[in-house]
Structures are given as C-alpha cells and as structure tokens.
N, CA and C atoms as a LAMMPS dump frame, in Angstrom:
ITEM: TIMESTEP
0
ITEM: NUMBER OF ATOMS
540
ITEM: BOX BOUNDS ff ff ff
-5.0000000000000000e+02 5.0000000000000000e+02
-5.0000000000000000e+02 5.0000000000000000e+02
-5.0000000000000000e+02 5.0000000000000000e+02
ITEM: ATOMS id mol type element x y z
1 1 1 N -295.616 -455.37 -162.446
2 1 2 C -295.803 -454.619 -161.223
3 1 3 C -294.5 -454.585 -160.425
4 2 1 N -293.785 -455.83 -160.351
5 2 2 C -292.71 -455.355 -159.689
6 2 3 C -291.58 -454.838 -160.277
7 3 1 N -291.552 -454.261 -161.412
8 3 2 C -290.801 -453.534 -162.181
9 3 3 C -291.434 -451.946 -161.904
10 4 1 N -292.055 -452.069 -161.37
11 4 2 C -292.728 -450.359 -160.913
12 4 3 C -291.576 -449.447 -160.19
13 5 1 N -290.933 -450.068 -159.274
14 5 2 C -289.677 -449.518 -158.92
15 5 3 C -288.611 -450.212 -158.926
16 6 1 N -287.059 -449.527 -158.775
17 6 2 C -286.003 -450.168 -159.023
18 6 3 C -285.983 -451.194 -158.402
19 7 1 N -285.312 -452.784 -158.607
20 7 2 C -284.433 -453.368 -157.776
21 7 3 C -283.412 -453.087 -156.963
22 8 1 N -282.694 -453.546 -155.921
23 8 2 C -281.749 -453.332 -155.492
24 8 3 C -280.313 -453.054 -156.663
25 9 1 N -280.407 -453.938 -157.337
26 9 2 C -279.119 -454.234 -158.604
27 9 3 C -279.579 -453.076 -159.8
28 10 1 N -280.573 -452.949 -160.363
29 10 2 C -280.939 -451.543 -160.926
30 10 3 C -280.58 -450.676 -160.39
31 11 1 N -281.093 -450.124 -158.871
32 11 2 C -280.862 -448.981 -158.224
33 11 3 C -279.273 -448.481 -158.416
34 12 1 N -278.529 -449.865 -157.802
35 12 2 C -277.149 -449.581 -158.061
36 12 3 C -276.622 -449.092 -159.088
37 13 1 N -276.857 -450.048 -160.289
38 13 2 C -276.992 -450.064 -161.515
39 13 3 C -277.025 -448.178 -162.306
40 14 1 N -277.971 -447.415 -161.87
41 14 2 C -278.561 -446.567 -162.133
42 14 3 C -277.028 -445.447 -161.392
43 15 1 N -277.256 -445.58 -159.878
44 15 2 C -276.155 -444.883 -159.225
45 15 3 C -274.976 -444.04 -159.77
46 16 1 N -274.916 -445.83 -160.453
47 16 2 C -273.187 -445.798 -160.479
48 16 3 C -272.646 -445.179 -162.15
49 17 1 N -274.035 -445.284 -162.571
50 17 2 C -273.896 -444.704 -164.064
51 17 3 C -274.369 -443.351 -164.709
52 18 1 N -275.454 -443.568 -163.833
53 18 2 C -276.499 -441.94 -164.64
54 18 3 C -276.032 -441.126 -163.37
55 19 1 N -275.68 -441.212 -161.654
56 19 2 C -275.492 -440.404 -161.238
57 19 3 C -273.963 -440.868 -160.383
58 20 1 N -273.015 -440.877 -160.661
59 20 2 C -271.723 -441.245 -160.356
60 20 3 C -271.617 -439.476 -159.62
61 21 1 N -271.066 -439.597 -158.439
62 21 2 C -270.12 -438.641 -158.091
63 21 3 C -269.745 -437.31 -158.484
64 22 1 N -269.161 -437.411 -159.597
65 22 2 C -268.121 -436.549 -160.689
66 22 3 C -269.621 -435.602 -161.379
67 23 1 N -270.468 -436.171 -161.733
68 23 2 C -271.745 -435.931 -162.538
69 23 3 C -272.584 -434.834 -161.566
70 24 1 N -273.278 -433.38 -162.284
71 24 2 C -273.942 -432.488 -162.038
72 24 3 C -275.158 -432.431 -162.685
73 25 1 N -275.49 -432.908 -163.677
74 25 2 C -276.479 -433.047 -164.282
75 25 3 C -277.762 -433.996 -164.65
76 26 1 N -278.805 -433.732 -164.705
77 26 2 C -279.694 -434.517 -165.043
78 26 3 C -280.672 -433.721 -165.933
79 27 1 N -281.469 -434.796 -167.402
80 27 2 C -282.141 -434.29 -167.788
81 27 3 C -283.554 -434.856 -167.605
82 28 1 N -284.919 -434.612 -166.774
83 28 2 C -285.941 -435.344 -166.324
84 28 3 C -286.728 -435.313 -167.346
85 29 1 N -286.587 -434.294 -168.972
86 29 2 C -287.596 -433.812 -169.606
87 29 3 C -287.011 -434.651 -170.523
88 30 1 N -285.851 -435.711 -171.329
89 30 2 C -286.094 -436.291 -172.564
90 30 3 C -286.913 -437.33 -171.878
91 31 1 N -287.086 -438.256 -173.371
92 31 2 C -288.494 -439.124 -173.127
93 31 3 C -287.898 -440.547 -172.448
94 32 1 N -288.09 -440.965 -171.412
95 32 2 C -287.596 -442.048 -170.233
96 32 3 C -289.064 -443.157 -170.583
97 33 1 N -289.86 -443.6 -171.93
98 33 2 C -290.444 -444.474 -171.347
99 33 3 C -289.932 -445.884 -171.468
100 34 1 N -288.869 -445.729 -171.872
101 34 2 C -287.487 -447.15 -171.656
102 34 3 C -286.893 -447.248 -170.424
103 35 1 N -286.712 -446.437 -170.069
104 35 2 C -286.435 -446.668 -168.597
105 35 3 C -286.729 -445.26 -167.404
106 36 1 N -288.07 -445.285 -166.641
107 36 2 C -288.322 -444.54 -165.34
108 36 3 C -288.062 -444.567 -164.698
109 37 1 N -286.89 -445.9 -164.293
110 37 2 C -286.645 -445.988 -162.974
111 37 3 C -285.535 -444.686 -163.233
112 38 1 N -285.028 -444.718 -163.824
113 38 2 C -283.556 -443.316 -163.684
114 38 3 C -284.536 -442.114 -163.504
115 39 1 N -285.45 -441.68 -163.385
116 39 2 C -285.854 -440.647 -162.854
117 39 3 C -287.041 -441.238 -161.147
118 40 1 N -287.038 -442.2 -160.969
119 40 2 C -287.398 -442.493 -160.043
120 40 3 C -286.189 -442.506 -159.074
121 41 1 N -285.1 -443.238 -159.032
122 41 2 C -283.687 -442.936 -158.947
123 41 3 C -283.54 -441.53 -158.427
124 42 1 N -283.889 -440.843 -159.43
125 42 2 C -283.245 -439.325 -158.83
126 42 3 C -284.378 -438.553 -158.223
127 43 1 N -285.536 -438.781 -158.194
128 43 2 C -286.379 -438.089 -157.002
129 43 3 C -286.116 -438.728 -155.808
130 44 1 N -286.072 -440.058 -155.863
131 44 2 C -285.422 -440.917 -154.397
132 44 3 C -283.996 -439.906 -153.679
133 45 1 N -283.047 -439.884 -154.599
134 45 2 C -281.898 -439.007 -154.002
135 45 3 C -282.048 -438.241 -153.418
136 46 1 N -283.027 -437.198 -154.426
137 46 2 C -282.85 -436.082 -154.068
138 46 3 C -284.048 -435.913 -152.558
139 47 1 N -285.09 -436.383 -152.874
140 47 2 C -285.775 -436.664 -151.227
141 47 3 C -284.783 -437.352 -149.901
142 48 1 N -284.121 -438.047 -150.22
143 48 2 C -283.4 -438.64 -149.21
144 48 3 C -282.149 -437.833 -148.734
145 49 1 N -281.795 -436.654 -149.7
146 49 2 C -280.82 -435.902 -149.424
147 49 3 C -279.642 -436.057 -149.645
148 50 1 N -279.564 -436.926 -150.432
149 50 2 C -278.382 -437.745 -151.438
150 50 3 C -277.755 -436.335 -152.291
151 51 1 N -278.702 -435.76 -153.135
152 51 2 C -278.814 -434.991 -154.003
153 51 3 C -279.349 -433.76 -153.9
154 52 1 N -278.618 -432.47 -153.873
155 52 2 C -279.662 -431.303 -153.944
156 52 3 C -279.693 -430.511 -155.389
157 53 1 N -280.602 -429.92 -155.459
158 53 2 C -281.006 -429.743 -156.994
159 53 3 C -280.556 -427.851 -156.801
160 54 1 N -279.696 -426.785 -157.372
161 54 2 C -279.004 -426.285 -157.603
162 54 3 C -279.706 -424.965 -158.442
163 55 1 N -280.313 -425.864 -159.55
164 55 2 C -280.563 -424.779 -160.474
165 55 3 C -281.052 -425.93 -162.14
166 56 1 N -281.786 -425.078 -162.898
167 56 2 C -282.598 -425.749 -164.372
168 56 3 C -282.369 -424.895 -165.043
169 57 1 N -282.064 -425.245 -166.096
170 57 2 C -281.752 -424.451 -167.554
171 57 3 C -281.372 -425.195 -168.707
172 58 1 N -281.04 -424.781 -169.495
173 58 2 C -280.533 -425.521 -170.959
174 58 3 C -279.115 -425.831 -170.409
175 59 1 N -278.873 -427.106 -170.745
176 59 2 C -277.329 -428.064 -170.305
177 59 3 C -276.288 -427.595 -171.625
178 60 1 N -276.344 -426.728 -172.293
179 60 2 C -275.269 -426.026 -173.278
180 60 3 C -275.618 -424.937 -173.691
181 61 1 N -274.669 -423.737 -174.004
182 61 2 C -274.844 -422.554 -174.736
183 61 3 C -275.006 -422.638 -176.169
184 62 1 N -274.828 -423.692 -176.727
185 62 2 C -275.083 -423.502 -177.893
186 62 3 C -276.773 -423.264 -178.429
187 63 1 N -277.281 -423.474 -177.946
188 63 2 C -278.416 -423.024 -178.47
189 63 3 C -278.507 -421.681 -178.466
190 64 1 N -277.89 -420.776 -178.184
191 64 2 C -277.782 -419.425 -178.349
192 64 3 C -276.833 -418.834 -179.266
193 65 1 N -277.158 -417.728 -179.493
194 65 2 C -275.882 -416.926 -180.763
195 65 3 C -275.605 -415.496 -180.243
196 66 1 N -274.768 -415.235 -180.224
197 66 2 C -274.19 -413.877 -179.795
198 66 3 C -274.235 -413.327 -181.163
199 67 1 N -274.863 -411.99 -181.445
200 67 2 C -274.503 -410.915 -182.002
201 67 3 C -273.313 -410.48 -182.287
202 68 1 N -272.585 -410.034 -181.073
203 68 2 C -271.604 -409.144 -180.934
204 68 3 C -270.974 -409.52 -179.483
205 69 1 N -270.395 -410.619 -179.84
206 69 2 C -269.656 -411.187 -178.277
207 69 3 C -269.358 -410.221 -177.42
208 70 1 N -269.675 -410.418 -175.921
209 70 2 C -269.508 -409.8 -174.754
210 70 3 C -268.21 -410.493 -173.989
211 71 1 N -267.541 -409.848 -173.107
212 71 2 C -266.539 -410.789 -172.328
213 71 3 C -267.253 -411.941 -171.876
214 72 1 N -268.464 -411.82 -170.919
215 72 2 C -268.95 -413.067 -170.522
216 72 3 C -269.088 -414.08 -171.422
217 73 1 N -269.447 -413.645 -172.809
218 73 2 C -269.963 -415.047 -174.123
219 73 3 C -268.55 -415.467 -174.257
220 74 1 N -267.652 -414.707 -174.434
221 74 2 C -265.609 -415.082 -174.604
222 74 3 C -265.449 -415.858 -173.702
223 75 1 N -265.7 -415.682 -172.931
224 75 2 C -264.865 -416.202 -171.221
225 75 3 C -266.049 -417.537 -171.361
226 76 1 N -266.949 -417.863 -171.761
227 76 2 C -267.881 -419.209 -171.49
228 76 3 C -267.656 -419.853 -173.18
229 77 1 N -267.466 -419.805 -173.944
230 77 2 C -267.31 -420.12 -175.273
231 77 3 C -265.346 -420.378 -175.333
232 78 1 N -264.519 -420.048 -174.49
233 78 2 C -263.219 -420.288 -174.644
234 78 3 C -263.143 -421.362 -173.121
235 79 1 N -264.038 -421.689 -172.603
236 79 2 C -264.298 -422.155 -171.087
237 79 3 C -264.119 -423.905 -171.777
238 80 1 N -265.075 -424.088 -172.588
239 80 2 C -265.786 -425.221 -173.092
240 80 3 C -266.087 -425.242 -174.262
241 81 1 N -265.519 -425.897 -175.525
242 81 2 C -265.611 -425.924 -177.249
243 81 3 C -267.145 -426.586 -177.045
244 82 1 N -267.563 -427.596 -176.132
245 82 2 C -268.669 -428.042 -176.357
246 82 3 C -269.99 -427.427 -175.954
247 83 1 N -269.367 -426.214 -174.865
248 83 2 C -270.624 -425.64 -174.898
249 83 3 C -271.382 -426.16 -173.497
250 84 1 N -271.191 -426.971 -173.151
251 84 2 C -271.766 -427.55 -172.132
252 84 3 C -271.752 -426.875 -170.783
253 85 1 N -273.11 -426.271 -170.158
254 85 2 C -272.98 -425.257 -169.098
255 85 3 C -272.169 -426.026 -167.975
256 86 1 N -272.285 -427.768 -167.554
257 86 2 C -271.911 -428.178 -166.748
258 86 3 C -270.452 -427.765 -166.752
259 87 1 N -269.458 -427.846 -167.831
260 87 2 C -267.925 -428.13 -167.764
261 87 3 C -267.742 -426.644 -168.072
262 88 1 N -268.624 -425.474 -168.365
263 88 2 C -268.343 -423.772 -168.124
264 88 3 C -268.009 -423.837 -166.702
265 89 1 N -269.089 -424.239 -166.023
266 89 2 C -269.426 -423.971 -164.525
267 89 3 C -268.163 -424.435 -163.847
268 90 1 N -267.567 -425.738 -164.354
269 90 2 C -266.256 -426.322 -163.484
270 90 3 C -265.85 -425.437 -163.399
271 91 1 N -264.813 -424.929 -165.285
272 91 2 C -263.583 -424.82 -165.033
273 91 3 C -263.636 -423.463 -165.048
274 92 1 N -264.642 -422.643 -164.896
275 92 2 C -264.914 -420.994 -164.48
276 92 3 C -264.566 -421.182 -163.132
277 93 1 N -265.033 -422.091 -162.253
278 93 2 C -265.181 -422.536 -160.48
279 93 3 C -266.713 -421.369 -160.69
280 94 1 N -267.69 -421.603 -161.121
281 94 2 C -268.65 -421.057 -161.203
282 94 3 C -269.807 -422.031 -160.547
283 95 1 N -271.029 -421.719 -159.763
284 95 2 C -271.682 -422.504 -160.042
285 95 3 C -272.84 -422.628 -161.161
286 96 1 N -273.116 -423.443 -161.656
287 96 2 C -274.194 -423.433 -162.886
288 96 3 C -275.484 -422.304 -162.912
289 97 1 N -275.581 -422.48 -161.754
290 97 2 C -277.079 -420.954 -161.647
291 97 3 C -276.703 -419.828 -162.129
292 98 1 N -275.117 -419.342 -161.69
293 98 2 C -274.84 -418.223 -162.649
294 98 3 C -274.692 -417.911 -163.695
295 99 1 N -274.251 -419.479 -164.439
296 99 2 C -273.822 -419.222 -165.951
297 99 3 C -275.659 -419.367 -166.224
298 100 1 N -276.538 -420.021 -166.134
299 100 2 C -277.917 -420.134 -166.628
300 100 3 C -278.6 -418.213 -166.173
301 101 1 N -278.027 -418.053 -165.397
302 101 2 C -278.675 -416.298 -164.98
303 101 3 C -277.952 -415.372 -165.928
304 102 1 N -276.983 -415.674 -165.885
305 102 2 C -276.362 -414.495 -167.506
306 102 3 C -276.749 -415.163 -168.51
307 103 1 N -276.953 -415.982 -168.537
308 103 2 C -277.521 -416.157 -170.332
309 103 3 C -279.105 -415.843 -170.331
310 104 1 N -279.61 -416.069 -169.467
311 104 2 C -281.175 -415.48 -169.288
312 104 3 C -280.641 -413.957 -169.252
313 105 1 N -280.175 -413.267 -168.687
314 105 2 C -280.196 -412.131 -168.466
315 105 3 C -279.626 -411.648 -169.516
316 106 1 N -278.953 -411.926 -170.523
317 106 2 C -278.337 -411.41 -171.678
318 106 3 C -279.159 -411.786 -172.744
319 107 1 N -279.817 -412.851 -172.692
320 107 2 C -281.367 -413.102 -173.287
321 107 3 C -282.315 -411.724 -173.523
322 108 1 N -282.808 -411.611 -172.448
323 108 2 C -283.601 -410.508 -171.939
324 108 3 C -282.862 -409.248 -172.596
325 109 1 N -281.79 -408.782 -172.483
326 109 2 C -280.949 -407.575 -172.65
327 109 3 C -280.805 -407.612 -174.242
328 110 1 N -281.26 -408.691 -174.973
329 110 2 C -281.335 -408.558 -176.178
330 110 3 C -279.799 -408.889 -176.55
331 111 1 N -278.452 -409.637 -175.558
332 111 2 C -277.29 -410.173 -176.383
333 111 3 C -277.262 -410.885 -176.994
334 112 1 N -277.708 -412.322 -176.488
335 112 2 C -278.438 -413.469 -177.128
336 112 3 C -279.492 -413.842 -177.327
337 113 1 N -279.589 -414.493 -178.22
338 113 2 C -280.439 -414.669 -179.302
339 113 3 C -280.543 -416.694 -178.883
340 114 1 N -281.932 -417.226 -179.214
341 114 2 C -281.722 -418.259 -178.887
342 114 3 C -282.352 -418.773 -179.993
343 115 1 N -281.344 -419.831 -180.444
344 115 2 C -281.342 -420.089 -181.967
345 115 3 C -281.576 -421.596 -182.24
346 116 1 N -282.001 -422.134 -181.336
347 116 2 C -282.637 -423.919 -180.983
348 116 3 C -282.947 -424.22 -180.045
349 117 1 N -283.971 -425.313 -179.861
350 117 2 C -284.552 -425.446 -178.75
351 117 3 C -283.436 -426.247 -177.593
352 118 1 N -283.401 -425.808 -176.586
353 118 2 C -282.573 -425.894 -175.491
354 118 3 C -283.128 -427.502 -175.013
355 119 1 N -281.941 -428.556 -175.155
356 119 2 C -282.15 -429.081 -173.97
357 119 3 C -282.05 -428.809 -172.433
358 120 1 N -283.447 -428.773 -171.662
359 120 2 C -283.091 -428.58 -170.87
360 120 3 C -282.327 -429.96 -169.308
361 121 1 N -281.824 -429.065 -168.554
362 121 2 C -281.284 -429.958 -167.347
363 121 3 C -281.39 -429.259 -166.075
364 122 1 N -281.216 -430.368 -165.339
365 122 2 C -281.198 -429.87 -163.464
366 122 3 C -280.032 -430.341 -163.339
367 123 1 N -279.777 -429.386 -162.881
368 123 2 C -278.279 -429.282 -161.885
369 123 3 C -278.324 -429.222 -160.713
370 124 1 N -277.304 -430.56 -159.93
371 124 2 C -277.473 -430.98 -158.917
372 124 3 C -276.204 -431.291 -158.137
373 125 1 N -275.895 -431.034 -157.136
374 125 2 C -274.913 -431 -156.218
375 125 3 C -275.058 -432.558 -155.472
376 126 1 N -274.018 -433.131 -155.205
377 126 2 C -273.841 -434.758 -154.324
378 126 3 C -273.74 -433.755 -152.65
379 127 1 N -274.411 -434.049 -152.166
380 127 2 C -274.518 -433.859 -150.395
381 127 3 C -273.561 -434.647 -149.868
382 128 1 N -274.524 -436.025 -149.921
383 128 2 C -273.747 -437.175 -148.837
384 128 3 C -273.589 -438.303 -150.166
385 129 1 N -273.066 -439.402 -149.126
386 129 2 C -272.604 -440.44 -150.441
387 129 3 C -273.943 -441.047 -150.51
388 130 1 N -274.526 -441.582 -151.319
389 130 2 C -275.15 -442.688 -152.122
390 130 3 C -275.097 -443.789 -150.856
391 131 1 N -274.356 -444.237 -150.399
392 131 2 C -274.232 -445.135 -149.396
393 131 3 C -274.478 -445.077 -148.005
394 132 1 N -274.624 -443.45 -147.81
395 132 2 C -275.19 -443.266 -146.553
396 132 3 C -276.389 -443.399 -146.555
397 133 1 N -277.575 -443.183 -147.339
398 133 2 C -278.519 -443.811 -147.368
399 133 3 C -279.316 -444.67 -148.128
400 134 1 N -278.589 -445.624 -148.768
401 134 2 C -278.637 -446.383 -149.919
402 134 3 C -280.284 -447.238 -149.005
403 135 1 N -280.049 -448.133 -148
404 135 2 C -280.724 -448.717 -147.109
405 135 3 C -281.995 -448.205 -147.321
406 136 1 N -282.012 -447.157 -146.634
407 136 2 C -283.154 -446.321 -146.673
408 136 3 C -284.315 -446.12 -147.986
409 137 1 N -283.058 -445.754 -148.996
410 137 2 C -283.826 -445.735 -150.055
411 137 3 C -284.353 -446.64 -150.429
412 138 1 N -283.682 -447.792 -150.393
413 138 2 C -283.98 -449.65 -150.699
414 138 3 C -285.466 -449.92 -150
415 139 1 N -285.5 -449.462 -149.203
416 139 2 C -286.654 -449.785 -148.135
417 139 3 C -287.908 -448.725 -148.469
418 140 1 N -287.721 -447.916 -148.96
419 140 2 C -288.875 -446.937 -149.232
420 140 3 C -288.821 -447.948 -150.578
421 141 1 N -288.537 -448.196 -151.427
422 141 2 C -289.047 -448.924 -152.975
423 141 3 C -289.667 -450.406 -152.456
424 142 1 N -288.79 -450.572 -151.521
425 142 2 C -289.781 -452.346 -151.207
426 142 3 C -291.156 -451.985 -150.32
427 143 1 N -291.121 -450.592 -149.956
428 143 2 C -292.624 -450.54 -149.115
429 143 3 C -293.437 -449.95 -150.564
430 144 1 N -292.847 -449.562 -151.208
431 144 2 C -293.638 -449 -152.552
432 144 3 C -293.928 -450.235 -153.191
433 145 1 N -292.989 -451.004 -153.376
434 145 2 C -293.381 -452.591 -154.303
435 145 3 C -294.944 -453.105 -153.955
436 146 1 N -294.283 -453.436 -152.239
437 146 2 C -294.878 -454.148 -151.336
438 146 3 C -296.609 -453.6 -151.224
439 147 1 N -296.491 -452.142 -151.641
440 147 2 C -298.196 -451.984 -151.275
441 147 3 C -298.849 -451.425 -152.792
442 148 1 N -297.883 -451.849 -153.766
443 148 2 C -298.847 -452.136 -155.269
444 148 3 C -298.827 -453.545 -155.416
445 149 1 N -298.276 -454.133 -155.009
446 149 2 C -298.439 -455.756 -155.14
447 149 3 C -299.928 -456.184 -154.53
448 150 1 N -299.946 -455.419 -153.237
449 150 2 C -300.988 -455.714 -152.241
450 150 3 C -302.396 -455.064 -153.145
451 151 1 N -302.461 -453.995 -153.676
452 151 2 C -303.431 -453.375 -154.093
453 151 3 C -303.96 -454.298 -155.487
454 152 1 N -302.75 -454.669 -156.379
455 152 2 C -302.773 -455.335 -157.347
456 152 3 C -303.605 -456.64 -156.837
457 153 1 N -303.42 -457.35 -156.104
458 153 2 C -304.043 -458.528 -155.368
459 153 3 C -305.367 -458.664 -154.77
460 154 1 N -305.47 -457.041 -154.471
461 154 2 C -306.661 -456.742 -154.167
462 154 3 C -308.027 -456.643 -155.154
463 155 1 N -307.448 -456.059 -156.269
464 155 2 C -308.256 -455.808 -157.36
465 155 3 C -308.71 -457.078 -158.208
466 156 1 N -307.63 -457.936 -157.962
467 156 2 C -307.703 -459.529 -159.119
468 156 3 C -308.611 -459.938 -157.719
469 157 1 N -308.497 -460.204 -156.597
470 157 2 C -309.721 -460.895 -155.902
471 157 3 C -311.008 -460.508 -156.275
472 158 1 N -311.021 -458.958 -156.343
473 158 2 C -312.628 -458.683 -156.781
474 158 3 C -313.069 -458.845 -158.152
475 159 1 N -312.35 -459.557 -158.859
476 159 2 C -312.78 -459.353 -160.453
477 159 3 C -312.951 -460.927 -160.482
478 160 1 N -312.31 -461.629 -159.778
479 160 2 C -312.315 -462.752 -160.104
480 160 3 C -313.564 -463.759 -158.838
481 161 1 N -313.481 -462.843 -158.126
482 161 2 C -314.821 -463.023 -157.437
483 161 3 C -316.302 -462.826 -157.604
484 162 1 N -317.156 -463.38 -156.716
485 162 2 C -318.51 -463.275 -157.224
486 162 3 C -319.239 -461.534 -156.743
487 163 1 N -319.547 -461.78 -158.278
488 163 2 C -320.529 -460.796 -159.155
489 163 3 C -318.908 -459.64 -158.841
490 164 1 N -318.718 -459.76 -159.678
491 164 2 C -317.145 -458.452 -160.228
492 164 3 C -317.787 -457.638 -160.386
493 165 1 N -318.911 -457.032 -161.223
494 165 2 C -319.379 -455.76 -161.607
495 165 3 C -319.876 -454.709 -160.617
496 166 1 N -320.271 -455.445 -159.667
497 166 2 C -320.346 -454.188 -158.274
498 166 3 C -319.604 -454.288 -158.043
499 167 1 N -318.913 -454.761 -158.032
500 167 2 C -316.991 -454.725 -157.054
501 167 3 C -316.408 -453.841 -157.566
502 168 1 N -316.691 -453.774 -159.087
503 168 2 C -315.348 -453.048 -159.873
504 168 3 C -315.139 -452.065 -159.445
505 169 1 N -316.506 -451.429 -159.349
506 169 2 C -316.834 -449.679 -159.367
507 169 3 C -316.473 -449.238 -158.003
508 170 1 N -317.01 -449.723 -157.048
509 170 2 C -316.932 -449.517 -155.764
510 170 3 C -314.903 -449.451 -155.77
511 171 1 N -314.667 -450.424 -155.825
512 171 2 C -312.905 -450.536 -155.919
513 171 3 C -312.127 -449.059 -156.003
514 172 1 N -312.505 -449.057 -157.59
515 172 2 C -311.791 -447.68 -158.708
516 172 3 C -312.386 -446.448 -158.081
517 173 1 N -313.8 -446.3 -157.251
518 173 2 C -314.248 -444.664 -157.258
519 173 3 C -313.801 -444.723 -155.581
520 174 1 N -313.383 -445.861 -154.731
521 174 2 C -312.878 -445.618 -153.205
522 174 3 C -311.334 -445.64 -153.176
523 175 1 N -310.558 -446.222 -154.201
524 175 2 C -309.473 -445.707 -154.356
525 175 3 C -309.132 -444.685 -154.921
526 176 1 N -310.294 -443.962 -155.712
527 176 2 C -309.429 -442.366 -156.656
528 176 3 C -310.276 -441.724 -155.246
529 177 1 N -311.102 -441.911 -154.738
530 177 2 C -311.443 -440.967 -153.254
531 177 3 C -310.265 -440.658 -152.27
532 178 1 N -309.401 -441.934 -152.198
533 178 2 C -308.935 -441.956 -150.682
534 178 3 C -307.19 -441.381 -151.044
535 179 1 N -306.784 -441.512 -152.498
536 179 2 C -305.816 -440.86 -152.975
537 179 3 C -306.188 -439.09 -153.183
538 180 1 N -307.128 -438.534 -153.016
539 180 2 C -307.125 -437.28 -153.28
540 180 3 C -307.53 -436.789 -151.735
C-alpha cells in the first residue's frame, strides 16, 4: 500500500530521468506494470502545471512509407535518420503538433501509407521547473498515501472483527456508493 504512490526519492528519481528538462516526450500507452509510478509522476506534473501536454501521435515517422516523396517527407526524413518526431520538431524549430498534422494529413491525402503499428506518445512542453512545485506535489501523494493507509485499516478492523460477514458487504457496496 505504501508503494501506491511515489516516495519522495522515487519521485525525484523519476524527475530527473524519465522527465529531465531537455525531454518532450512521454509514452503512457507501453505496458508500465513494473513501474506506475512514472505515469503517476506525469499526471502529477502535468495537473500541477509542471508540464503541459502539446499534442499525441506516433513518436517516429517511420512507421510510415512515402510513395513518392513530397518536400515535407525530404525536409522530415533529412531532419532526423531516426525518424523520431521529437528531434524533426527541434531541429525544423517546429512544434510536434505540426509534424503529427502533416503526417495525418498526408495520411488522409493518400501520401503515406502506414506500414507498422505506431508507437504512440504525448508531447509535452516544461512550464515551470519541477522545483517550483515539487512540495506540493510531495504533499498531494502523502495525502493520497495517508488516506489508503487509513481505508486499508479500516477494512482489516472489520474483517478481523466480530461477525466480518455483515461488515464486509456493507464496507465494499458504501465505498463503491460514495466514490461514484
């Protein structure tokens, strides 16, 4: 239970690695059940205003094939050998929504062709530093800790108390009530 949200030293941990500064990207859709806190991490940001979210699409062109190259496929394919919409978007001085809107739109127009399944990503802009509201965030996860611990405590009293079997029910159908 208290692994439900980050630690302080995780949180950091997480910061300074999956979302450093320099970094535009995130992918929320590969499979995180090794580690949630990095997407707990980045809904925290981005609620706290750490992080604003930009634009979603596939994080490289390669999953697409040009027919019959257009200037735009030249100019994004000579941008970046890897393909990667994030480092098109730099060194075009583009932001990412546009390069993800011409390739949808050249999609559609029948230029490209999409020839593997796209990882997709969110692209995300740094606002303020990480440190302007680091606190804040710290404190929303210890009131999150703090009231599954409490609930958790709540539930082992009634099970372990007398006659559990009316308790149980009453418990589980007034907590899925009072959450909806």
């Amino acid at each position: 239970m208290s692994n439900s949200v980050p630690s302080e030293c995780e949180f950091d941990k997480i910061c300074s690695g999956v979302f450093p500064p320099k970094s535009s990207t995130f992918d929320p859709y590969r499979d995180r059940s090794e580690d949630a806190n990095e997407l707990r991490v980045f809904v925290a940001l981005v609620d706290a205003g750490v992080l604003e979210v930009i634009g979603k699409g596939p994080d490289s062109i390669r999953c697409f094939d040009c027919a019959s190259p257009d200037e735009t496929w030249a100019r994004y394919t000579s941008a970046a050998r890897t393909g990667s919409v994030e480092l098109i978007a730099r060194r075009l001085q583009l932001p990412a929504s546009a390069v993800i809107r011409d390739l949808f739109d050249g999609s559609v127009a029948g230029l490209y062709e999409l020839t593997a399944a796209p990882r997709k990503a969110l692209f995300y802009r740094h606002v303020v530093p990480v440190e302007s509201k680091r606190k804040l965030i710290l404190g929303d996860f210890e009131r999150i800790r703090a009231a599954r611990l409490a609930k958790l405590d709540g539930f082992v009293n009634v099970i372990t108390g007398p006659n559990p079997e009316a308790r149980i029910y009453d418990v589980l159908v007034f907590d899925a009530v009072v959450r909806v």
